[in-house]
VEXDREN-2710 file (C-alpha; in Angstrom, 1 decimal):
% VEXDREN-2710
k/r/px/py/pz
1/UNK/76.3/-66.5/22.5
2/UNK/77.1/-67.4/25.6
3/UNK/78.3/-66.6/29.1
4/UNK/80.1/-69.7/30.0
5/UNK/81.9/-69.5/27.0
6/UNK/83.6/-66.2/27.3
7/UNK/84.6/-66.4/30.9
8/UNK/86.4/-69.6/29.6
9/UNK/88.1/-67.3/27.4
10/UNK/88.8/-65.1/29.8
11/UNK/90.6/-67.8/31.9
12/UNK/93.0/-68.4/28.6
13/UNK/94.0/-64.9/27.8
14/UNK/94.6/-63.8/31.3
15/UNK/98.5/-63.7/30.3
16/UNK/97.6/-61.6/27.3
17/UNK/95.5/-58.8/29.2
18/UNK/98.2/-59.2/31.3
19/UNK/100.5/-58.1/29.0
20/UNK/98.4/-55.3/28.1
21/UNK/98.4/-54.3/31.8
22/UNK/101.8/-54.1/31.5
23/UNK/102.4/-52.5/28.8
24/UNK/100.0/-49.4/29.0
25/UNK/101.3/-48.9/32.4
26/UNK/104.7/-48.3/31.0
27/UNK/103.2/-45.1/29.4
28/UNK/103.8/-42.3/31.5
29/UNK/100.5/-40.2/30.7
30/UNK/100.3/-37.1/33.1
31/UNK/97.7/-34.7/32.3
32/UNK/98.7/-32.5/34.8
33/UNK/102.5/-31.8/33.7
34/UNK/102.2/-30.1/29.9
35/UNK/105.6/-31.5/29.3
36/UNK/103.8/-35.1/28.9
37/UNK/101.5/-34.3/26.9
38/UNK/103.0/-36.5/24.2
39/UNK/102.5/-39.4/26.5
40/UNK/99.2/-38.4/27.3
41/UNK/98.3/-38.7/23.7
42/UNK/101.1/-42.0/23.1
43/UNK/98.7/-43.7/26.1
44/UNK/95.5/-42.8/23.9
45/UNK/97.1/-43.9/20.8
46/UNK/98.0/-47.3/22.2
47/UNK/94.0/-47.9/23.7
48/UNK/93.2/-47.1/19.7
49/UNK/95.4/-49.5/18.5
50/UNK/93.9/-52.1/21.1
51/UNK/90.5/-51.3/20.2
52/UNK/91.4/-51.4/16.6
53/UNK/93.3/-54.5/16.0
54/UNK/92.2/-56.4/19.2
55/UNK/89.0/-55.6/19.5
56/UNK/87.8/-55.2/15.5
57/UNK/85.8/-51.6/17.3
58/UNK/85.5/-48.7/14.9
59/UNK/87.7/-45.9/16.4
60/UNK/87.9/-42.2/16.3
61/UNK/90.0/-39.9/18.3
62/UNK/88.3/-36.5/19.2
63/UNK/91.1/-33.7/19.7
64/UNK/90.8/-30.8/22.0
65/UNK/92.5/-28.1/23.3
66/UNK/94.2/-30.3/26.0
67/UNK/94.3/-34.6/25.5
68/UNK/92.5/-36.3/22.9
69/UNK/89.0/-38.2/24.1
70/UNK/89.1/-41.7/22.6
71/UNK/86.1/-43.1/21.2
72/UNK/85.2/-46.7/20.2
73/UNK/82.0/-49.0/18.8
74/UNK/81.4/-52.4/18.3
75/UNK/77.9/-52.8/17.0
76/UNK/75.9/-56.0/18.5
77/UNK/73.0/-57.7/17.8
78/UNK/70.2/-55.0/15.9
79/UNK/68.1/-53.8/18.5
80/UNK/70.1/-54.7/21.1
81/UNK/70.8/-52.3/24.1
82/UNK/73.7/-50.3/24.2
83/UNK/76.6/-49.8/26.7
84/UNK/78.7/-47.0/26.9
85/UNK/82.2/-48.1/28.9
86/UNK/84.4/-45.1/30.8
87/UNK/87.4/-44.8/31.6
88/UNK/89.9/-42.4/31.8
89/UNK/93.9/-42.7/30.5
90/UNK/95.4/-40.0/32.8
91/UNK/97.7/-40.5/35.5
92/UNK/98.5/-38.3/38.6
93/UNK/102.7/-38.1/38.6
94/UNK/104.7/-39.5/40.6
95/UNK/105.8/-37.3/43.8
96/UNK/109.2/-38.4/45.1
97/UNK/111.2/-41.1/43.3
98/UNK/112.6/-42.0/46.5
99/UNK/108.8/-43.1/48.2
100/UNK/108.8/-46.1/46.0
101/UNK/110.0/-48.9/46.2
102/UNK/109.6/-49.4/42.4
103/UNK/110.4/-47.3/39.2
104/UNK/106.7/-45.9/38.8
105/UNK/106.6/-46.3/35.2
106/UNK/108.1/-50.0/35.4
107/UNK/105.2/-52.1/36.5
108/UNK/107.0/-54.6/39.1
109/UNK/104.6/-57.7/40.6
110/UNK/105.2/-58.1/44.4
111/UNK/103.4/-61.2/45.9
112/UNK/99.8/-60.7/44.4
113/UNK/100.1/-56.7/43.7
114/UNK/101.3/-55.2/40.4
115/UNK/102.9/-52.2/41.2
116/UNK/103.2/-48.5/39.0
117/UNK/101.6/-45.3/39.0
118/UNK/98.4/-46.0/37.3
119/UNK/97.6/-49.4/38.6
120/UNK/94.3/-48.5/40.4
121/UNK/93.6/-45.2/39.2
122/UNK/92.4/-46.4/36.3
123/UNK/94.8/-48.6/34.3
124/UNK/93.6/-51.7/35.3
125/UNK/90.3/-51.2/34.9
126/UNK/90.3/-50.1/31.5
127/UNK/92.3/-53.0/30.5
128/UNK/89.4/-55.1/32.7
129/UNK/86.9/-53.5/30.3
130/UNK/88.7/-54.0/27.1
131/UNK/89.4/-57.7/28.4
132/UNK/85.8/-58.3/29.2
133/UNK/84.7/-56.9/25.7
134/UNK/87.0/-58.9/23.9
135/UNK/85.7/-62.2/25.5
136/UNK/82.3/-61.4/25.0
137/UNK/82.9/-60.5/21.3
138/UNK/84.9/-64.0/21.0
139/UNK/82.0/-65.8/22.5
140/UNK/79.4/-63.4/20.4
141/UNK/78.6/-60.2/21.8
142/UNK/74.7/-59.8/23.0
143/UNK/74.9/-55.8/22.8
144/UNK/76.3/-53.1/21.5
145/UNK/79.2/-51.7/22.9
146/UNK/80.7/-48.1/23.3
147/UNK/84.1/-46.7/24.6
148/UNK/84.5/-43.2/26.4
149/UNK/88.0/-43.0/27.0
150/UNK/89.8/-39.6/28.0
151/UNK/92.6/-38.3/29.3
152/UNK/92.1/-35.0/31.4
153/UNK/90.0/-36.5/34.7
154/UNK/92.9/-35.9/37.0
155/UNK/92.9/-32.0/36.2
156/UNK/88.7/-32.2/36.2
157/UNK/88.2/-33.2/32.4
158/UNK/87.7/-29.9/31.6
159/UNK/87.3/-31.2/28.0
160/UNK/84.5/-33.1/28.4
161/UNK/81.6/-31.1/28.6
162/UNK/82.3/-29.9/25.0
163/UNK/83.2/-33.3/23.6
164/UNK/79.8/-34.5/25.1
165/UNK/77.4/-31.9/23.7
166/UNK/79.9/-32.4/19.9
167/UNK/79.4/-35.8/19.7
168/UNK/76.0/-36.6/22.3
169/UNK/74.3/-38.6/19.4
170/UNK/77.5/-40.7/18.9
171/UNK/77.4/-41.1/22.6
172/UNK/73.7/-42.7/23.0
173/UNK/73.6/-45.3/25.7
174/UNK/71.3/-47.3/28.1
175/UNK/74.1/-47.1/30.5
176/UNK/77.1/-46.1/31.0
177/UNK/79.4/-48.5/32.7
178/UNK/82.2/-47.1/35.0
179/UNK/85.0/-49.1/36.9
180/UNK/86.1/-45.9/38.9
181/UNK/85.3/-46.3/41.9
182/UNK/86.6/-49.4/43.5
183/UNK/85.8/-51.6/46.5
184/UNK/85.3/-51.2/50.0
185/UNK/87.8/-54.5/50.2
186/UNK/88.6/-57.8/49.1
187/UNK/85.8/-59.7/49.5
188/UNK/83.4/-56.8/49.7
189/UNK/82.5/-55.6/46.2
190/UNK/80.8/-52.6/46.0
191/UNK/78.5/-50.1/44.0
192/UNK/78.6/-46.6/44.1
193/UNK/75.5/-44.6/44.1
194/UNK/76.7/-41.0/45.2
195/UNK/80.1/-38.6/44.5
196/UNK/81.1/-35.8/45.8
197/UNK/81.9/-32.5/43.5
198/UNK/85.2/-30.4/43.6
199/UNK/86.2/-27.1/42.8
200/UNK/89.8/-26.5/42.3
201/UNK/91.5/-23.4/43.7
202/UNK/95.1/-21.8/43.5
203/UNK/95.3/-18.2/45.3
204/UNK/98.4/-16.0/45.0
205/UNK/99.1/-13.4/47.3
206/UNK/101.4/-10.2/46.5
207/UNK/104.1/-8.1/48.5
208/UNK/106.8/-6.5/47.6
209/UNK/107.9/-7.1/43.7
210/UNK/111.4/-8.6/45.2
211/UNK/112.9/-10.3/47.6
212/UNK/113.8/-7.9/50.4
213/UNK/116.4/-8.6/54.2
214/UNK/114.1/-8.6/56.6
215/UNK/116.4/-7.0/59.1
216/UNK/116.1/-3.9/57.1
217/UNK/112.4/-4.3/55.8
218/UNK/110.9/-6.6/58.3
219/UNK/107.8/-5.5/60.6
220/UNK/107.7/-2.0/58.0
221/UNK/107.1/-4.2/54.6
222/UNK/103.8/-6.3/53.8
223/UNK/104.5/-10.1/54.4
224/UNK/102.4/-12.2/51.5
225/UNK/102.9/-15.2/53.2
226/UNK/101.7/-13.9/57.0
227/UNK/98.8/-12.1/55.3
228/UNK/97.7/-15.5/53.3
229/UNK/98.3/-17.6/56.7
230/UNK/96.2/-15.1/58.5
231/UNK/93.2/-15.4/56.0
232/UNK/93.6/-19.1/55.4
233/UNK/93.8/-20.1/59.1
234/UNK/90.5/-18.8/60.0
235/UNK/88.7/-20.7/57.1
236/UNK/87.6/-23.7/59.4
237/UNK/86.5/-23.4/63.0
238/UNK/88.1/-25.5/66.3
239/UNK/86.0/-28.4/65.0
240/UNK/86.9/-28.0/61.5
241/UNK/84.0/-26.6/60.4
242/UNK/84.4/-24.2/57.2
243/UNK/83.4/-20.7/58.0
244/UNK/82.8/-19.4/54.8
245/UNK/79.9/-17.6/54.7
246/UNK/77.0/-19.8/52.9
247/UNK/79.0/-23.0/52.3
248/UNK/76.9/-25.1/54.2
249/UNK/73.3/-23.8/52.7
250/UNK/72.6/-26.0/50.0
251/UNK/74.0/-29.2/52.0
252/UNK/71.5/-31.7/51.6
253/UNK/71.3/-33.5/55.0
254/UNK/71.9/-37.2/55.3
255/UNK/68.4/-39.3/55.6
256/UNK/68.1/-41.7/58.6
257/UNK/68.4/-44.1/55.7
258/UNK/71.4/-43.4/54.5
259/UNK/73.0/-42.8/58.0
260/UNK/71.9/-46.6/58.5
261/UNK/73.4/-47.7/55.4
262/UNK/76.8/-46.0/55.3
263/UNK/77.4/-47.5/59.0
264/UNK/77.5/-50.6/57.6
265/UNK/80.6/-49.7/55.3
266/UNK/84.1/-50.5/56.8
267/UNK/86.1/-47.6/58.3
268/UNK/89.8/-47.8/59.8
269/UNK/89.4/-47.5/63.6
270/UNK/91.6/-44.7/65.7
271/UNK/93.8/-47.3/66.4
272/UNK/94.5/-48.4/63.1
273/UNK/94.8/-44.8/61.7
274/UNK/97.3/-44.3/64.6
275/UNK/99.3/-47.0/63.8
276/UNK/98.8/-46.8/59.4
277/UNK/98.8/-43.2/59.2
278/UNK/101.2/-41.7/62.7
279/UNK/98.3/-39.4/63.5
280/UNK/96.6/-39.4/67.0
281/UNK/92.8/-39.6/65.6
282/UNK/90.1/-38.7/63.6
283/UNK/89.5/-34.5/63.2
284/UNK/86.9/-32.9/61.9
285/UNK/83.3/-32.0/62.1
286/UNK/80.7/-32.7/64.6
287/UNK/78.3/-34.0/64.6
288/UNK/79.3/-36.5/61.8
289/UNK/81.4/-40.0/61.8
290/UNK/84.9/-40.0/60.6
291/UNK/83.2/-42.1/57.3
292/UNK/80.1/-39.5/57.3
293/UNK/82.8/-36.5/56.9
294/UNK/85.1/-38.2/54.3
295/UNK/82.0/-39.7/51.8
296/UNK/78.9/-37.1/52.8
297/UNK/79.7/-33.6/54.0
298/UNK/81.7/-31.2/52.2
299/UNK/85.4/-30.1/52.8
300/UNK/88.0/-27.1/52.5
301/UNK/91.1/-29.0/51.8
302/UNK/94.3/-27.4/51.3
303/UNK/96.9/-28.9/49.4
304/UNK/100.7/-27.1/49.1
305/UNK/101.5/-23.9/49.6
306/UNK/105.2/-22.5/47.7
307/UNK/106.7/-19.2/48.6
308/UNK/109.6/-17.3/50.3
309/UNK/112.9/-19.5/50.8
310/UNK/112.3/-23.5/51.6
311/UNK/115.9/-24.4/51.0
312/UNK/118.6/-25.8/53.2
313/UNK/119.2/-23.4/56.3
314/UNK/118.1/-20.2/56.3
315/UNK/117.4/-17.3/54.4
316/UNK/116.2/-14.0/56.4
317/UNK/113.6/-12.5/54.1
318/UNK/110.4/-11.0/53.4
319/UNK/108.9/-13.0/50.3
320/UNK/107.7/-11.3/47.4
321/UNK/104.5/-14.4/46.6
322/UNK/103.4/-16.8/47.5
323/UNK/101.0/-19.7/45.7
324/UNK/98.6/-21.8/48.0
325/UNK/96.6/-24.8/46.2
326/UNK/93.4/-25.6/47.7
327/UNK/90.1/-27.0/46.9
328/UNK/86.8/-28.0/48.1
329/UNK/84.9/-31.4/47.9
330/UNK/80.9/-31.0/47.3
331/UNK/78.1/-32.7/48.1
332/UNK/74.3/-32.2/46.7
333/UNK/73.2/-29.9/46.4
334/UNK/76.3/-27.2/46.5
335/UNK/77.0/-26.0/42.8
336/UNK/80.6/-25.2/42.1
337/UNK/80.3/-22.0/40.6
338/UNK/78.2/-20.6/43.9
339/UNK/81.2/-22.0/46.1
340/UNK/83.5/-20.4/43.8
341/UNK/81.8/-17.1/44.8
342/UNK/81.4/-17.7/48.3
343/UNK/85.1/-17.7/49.1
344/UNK/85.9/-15.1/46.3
345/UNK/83.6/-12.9/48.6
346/UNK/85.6/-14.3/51.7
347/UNK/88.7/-13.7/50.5
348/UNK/87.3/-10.1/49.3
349/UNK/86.0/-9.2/52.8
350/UNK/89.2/-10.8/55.0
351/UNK/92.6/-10.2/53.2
352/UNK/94.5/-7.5/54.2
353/UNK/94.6/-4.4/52.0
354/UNK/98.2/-3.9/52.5
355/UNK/98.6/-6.9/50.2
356/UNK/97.4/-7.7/46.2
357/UNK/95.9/-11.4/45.6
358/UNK/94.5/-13.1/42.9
359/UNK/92.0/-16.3/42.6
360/UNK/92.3/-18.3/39.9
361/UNK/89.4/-21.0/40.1
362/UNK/90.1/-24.4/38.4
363/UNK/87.2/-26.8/36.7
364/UNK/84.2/-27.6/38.9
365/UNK/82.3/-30.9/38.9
366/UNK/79.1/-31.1/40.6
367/UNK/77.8/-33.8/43.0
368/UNK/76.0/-36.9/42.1
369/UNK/73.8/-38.9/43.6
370/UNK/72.8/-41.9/41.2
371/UNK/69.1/-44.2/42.0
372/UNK/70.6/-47.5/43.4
373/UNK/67.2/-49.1/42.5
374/UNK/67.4/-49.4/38.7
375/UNK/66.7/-52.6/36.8
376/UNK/70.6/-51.9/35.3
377/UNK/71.7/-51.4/39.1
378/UNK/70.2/-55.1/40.3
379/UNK/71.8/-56.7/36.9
380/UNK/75.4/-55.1/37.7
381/UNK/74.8/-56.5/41.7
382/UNK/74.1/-60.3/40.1
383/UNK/77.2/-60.1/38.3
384/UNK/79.2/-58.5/41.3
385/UNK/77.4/-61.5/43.7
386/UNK/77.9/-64.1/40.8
387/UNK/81.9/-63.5/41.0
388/UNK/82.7/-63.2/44.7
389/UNK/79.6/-65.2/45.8
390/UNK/78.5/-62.3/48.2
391/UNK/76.0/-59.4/48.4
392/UNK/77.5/-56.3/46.8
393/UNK/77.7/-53.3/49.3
394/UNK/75.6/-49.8/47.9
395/UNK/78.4/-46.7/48.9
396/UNK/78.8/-43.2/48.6
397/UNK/82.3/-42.0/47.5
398/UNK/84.7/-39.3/49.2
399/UNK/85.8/-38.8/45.6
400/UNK/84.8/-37.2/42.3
401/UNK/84.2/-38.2/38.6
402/UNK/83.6/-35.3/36.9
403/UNK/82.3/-37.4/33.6
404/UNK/79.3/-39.1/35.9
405/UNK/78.1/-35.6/36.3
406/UNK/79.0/-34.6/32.4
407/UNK/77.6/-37.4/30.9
408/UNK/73.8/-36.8/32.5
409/UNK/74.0/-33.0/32.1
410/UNK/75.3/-33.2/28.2
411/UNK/74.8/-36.4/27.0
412/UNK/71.8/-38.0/29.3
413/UNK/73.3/-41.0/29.5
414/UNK/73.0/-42.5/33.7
415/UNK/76.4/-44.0/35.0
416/UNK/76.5/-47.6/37.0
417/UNK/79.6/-46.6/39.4
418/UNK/81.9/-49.5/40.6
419/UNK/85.5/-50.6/40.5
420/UNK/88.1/-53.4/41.6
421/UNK/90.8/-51.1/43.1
422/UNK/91.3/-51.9/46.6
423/UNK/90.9/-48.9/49.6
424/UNK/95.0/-50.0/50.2
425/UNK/95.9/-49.8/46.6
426/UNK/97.8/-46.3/47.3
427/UNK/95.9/-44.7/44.0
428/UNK/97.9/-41.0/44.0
429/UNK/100.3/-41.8/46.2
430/UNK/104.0/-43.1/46.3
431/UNK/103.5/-47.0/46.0
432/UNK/100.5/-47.4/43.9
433/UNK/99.6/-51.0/42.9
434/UNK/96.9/-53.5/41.6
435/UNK/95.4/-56.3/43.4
436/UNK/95.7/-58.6/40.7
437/UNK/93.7/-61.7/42.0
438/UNK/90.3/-58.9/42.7
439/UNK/90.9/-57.6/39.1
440/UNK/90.7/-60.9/37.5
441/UNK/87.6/-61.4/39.1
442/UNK/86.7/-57.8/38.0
443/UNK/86.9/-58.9/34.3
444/UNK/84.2/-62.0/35.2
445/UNK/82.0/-59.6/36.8
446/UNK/82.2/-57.3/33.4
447/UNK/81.7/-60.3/31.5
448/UNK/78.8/-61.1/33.4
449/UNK/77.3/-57.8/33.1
450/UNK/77.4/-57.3/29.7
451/UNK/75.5/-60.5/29.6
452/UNK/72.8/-59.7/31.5
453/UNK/71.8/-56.0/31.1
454/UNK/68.6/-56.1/29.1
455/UNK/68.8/-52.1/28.6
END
């Protein structure tokens, strides 16, 4: 067994994971559109086969009421440690065809990018830990190996939990591995040690049962969309600040440490975000840097809001709905459920009584904070210094993995957070793509990992 010997393999399959790249990225696999979800379970059905034929794993697909999770072993050595790899199959959709400048579902390499919905977020990555796998098992594979593959973590894998406590003896790990993060840049790989949580919201606010002319009805008849602008409006202060009552109580405050170490991390200036993004600045809270607010402190974010007539010209009216998505990022140690009350009680105390609402409250994922200290933490940043021939940065992330969270409540099994998607890679927007030379290396650092983690 040894290293050299699979990263040489590595080197002579890169076409064929390339292929796979390709290929699984064709899949449209959109968890949150029902009418995919025979892509959805067409993307997990191609990983099985991979694992299966490629990969000689044992396979098994675990249905539930939603995607299938996607489950995979490769037994090493006897009394070898275990790893358990993660990764998830979904893919956010699209958005407007006419924002990229490829077919999404057509993966399309421009200069050193691969381009399609699904590059970053997480396609590549899986294929970087199936790659890996199969070049250690070529060279002989020095541990046991586990796959943790599902396909609901864009709508909060609200599958999971179950799955975890059905199966948490199948599931037994040292580690869990998990390439869904990404880097801070190019040359800057990175390790994740803290997530923020989310709680997913969509409130709908009632007036009249139809559509009604506002010249007769207007200034007389309840107006859902004024009422839902007048509540909403007066969730954040001047500062943007969130004035729910309680939401900032269980914040844990940033150490003096941590301040010191996330200034380190590289952060678009104001000029760059005026000239990348057409906005004049930074907004937000005080008392916080722009990178402080987007990886530390929690958020109100709202997201669409649909109702009353958005066609071409207009359309004099007093709307009978309207539907407005929001939802909140977390940080330890807020629990989603007590946010979840918190603005029910908000909305209970503030919205007009001339109206009827209703809240419907989506999957929440708690925060994680991970020890960046670990034995398993110091192997992963040799393997990440090994490949780029720098010191690995230590992050916290803006964004959440629900399974990080799942897998130590359910299945005790602590997650090593990292990733070889780019911050430009355009993961849920129009554009998406792959830097195809830092995922290559991403496959060596794998490699490397699963040759030095000694459990």
């Amino acid at each position: 067994m040894t290293l050299g010997r699979a990263l040489e393999h590595v080197r002579h399959q890169m076409p064929r994971y390339r292929r796979w790249l390709e290929d699984f990225l064709r899949i449209p696999s959109i968890s949150t559109d029902p009418t995919y979800a025979s892509e959805v379970r067409r993307a997990a059905e191609w990983l099985a086969r991979r694992l299966r034929n490629d990969l000689q794993a044992r396979v098994m697909l675990w249905e539930t009421e939603k995607h299938p999770v996607l489950f995979g072993e490769i037994p090493g050595p006897s009394g070898a440690p275990t790893v358990l790899l993660y990764g998830h199959y979904d893919v956010q959709p699209p958005g407007e065809a006419e924002a990229w400048q490829s077919m999404p579902f057509e993966p399309v390499v421009m200069g050193d990018r691969i381009y399609a919905r699904g590059a970053a977020d997480m396609k590549a990555q899986i294929i970087a830990l199936l790659a890996a796998v199969d070049a250690a098992r070529e060279a002989g594979l020095p541990l046991n190996v586990k796959f943790l593959l599902e396909g609901e973590e864009e709508i909060g894998s609200p599958s999971l939990p179950r799955v975890l406590q059905d199966h948490a003896e199948a599931l037994r790990a040292d580690i869990c591995l998990n390439p869904d993060a990404g880097m801070q840049g190019p040359d800057l790989p990175t390790i994740t040690y803290g997530l923020r949580g989310l709680a997913l919201f969509e409130l709908e606010v009632y007036g009249p049962k139809e559509e009604l002319h506002s010249g007769l009805y207007g200034g007389a008849m309840p107006n859902p969309i004024q009422a839902a602008m007048r509540v909403l409006g007066c969730m954040h202060d001047d500062q943007g600040r969130v004035t729910v009552p309680g939401f900032y109580d269980a914040v844990r405050p940033l150490t003096p440490e941590e301040r010191e170490m996330l200034s380190r991390l590289p952060f678009p200036d104001e000029e760059e975000v005026r000239r990348r993004y057409g906005v004049p600045g930074y907004w937000g809270e005080a008392g916080y840097t722009p990178l402080e607010r987007t990886l530390a402190r929690p958020t109100l974010e709202f997201h669409g809001i649909l109702g009353g007539y958005v066609g071409t010209g207009s359309k004099t009216i007093v709307p009978s709905s309207v539907t407005v998505k929001f939802s909140c990022r977390l940080v330890p140690d807020q629990d989603p459920d007590e946010v979840h009350r918190q603005i029910r009680a908000y909305l209970e105390a503030h919205m007009p009584p001339y109206v009827r609402w209703e809240l419907r409250y989506g999957v929440g994922a708690p925060p994680v904070l991970l020890p960046w200290d670990t034995p398993a933490v110091q192997t992963l940043r040799q393997a990440l210094q090994e490949t780029w021939g720098v010191e690995p940065l230590l992050a916290r992330s803006g964004g959440t993995i629900p399974a990080v969270a799942f897998l130590q409540q359910y299945a005790d099994v602590t997650s090593l957070l990292t990733g070889f998607a780019l911050p430009d890679s355009r993961a849920h927007g129009p554009n998406e793509n792959q830097h195809l030379p830092t995922w290559e290396k991403g496959i060596q650092a794998v490699v490397r990992f699963l040759y030095g983690f000694r459990g």
